[in-house]
Structure formats: structure tokens, C-alpha cells
C-alpha positions in Angstrom: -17.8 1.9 -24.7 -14.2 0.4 -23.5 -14.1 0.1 -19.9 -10.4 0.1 -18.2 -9.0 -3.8 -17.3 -9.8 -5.1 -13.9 -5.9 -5.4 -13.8 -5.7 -1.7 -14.4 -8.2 -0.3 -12.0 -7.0 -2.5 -9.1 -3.0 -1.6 -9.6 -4.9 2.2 -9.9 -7.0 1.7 -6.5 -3.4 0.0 -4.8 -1.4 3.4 -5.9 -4.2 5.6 -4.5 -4.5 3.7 -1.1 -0.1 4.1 -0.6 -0.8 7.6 -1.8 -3.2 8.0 0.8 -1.5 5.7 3.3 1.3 8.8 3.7 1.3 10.7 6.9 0.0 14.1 6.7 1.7 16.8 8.4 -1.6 16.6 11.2 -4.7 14.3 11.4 -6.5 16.7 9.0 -5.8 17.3 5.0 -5.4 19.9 2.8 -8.3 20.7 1.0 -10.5 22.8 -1.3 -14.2 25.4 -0.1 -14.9 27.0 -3.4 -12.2 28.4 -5.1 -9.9 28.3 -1.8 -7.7 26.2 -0.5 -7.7 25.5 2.7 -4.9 24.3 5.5 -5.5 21.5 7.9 -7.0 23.8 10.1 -9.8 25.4 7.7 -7.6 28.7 7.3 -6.6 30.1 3.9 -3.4 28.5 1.9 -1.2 29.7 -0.5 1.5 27.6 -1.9 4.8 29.9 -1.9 7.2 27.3 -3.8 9.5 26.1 -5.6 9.2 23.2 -8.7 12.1 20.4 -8.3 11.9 19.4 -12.0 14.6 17.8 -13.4 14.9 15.4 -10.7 12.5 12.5 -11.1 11.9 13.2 -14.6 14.9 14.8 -16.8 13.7 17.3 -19.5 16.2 18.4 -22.1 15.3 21.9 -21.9 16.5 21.5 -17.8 19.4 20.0 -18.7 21.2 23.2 -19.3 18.9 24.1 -22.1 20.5 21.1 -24.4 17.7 20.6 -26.5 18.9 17.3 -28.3 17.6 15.3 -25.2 13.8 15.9 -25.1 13.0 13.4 -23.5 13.9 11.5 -20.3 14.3 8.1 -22.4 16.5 10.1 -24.8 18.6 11.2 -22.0 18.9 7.6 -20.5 19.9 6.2 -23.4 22.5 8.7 -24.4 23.9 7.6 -20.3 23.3 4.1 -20.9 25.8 4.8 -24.9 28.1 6.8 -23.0 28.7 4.1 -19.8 28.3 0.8 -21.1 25.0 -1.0 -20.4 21.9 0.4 -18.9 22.7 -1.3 -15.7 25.5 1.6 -15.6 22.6 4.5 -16.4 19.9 2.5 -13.8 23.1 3.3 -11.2 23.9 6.7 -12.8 20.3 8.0 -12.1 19.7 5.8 -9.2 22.6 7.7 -7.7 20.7 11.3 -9.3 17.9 10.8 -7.5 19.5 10.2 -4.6 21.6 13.5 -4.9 20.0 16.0 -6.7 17.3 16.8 -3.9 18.8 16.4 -0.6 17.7 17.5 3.1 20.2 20.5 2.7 18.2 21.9 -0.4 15.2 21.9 1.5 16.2 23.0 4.3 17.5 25.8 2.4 14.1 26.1 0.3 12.6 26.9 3.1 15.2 29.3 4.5 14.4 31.5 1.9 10.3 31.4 2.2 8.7 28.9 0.6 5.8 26.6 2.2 5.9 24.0 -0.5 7.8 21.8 -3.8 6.6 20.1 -6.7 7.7 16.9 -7.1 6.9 16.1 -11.1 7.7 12.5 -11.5 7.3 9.5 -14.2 4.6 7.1 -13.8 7.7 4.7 -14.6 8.9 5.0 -11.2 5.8 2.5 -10.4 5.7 0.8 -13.6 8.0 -1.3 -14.8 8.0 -4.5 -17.4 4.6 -4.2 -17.1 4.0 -4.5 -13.4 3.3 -2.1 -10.5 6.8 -1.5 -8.6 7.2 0.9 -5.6 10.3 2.2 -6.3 9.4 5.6 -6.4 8.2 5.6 -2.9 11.6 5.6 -2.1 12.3 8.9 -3.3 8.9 10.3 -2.1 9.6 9.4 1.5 12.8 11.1 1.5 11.5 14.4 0.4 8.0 14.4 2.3 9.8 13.5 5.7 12.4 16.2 4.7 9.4 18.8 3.9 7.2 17.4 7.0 10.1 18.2 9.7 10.4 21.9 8.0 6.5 22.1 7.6 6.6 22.1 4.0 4.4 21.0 1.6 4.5 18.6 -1.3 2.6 18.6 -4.8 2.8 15.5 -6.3 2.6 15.7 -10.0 3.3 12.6 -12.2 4.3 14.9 -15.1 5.3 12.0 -17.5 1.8 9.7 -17.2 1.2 6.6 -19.4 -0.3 7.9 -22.9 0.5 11.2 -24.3 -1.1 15.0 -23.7 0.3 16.0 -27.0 0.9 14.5 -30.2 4.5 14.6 -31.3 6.7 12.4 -32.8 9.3 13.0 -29.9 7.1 11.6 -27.5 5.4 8.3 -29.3 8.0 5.7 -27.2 6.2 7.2 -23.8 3.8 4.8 -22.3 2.1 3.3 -24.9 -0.4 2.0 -22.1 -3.4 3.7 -24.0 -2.9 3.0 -27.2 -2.9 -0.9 -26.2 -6.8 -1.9 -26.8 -5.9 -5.2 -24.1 -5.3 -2.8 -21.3 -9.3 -2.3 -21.7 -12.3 -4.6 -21.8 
């Protein structure tokens, strides 16, 4: 049996604790009885909202339905082709990120009803050149103190994880973590 590096269970344990580290909307969390969920008071919760996909983590069929970009790296490097260097994409979707989900749209998100957003993102947003980086929390900040001043909710979902949920060639460049036998002792 291959157990998972030292190196990889403690960068694991350090993204849990910032994870956890985030205020919650009150001292208490959401959390599960059974098959309910409950509010930080013990009352029934149901998520009324919305998905923001194709903001931390492009998807071709997003991308108004342009299905020769599968993939997020596809996409960056078609940028990266098109501007000159991938120091021009890095500010391209630096500059996305930034834009794409303001305090406007969530005001307005919750305007129209909903409690809550889904906030898919790329494990690359913490991982880069093999290291742990804490980029990402840049862009999680933003939208959890735009969704805690509208008392909103927010699902984090790292939608594009290290490995691969499904064989196919169009996804064999994603983190390739796994499939490296040093990663485990």
C-alpha cells in the first residue's frame, strides 16, 4: 500500500487550515443532521443559487459553446499564441478574474433570490511549479466578503483537481500529480 508524501499531506493539512481559517458569516458553521442541512443556527437550508463557472476555471463549452478549447490550458495557450508570451495571458486572465465576478454581479445575484454561488476553481490557483502558492485566495476573498456583506453563501468546488476523474485524451496534460509514484512513499 502507497501512502501519500509527507510533503503532500502537510501542503494538504496547510490548505485545509486557510480554508478553515476564513470567517464564517457567524461563530457557528454550516452543517449536515441526516440528510439535512442545516444553517448556523440548526434551522433547515437550502441553497437557492447560482454556479459562477467560467471564471476561475475556463471550459470551452462556456466560452460561448466554442468547443475547440476544452480545456482551460487549451484556452491559455491559444491567449498566450494570440498576445505574445504567456506573461501577456498570466495578465489577460489575471485581469479575468478580476472582472468577470464583481461586487455588482453579486449584488445583483442576490437581487433576484439566491442565498448562494459556486465558486469551481483549479487546484492550480494553489499550485504552481510544484509548490503551494496562495494566489487563489485572492480571488476567494473578494467574492466571500462580497457574498458575506449580502449574506450569501459560497460552495467551494475545486472542479479542476490534480489527477483526472475521467479518462480522455483531452485531459492527460491536467495535473499529472497522481500518476507521479514520488509524490507517494
Amino acid at each position: 500500500m502507497r501512502l501519500l508524501s509527507p510533503a503532500f499531506l502537510s501542503a494538504a493539512t496547510t490548505f485545509a487550515h486557510l480554508l478553515l481559517q476564513l470567517n464564517p458569516v457567524s461563530s457557528a458553521f454550516v452543517h449536515t443532521s441526516g440528510t439535512k442541512i442545516l444553517d448556523e443556527n440548526g434551522e433547515p437550508l437550502f441553497f437557492s443559487g447560482i454556479n459562477l463557472g467560467n471564471w476561475l476555471v475556463w471550459e470551452g463549452y462556456l466560452m460561448m459553446g466554442d468547443f475547440n478549447y476544452r480545456t482551460h490550458t487549451q484556452f491559455f495557450n491559444e491567449i498566450s499564441a494570440a498576445l505574445g508570451g504567456d506573461d501577456k495571458a498570466e495578465e489577460f486572465e489575471y485581469q479575468w478574474r478580476m472582472n468577470y465576478v464583481d461586487e455588482k454581479a453579486i449584488s445583483d445575484l442576490k437581487e433576484l433570490g439566491f442565498n448562494s454561488v459556486r465558486v469551481p476553481f483549479n487546484f492550480k490557483l494553489f499550485y504552481k511549479n510544484d509548490m503551494i502558492v496562495d494566489d487563489g485566495f485572492e480571488f476567494f476573498d473578494r467574492v466571500i466578503s462580497f457574498c458575506r456583506t449580502r449574506g450569501m453563501y459560497v460552495l467551494l468546488d475545486m472542479h479542476g483537481a490534480p489527477g483526472e476523474c475521467i479518462f480522455n485524451p483531452l485531459f492527460l496534460h491536467h495535473g499529472q500529480f497522481f500518476r507521479n509514484f514520488d509524490n507517494f512513499s
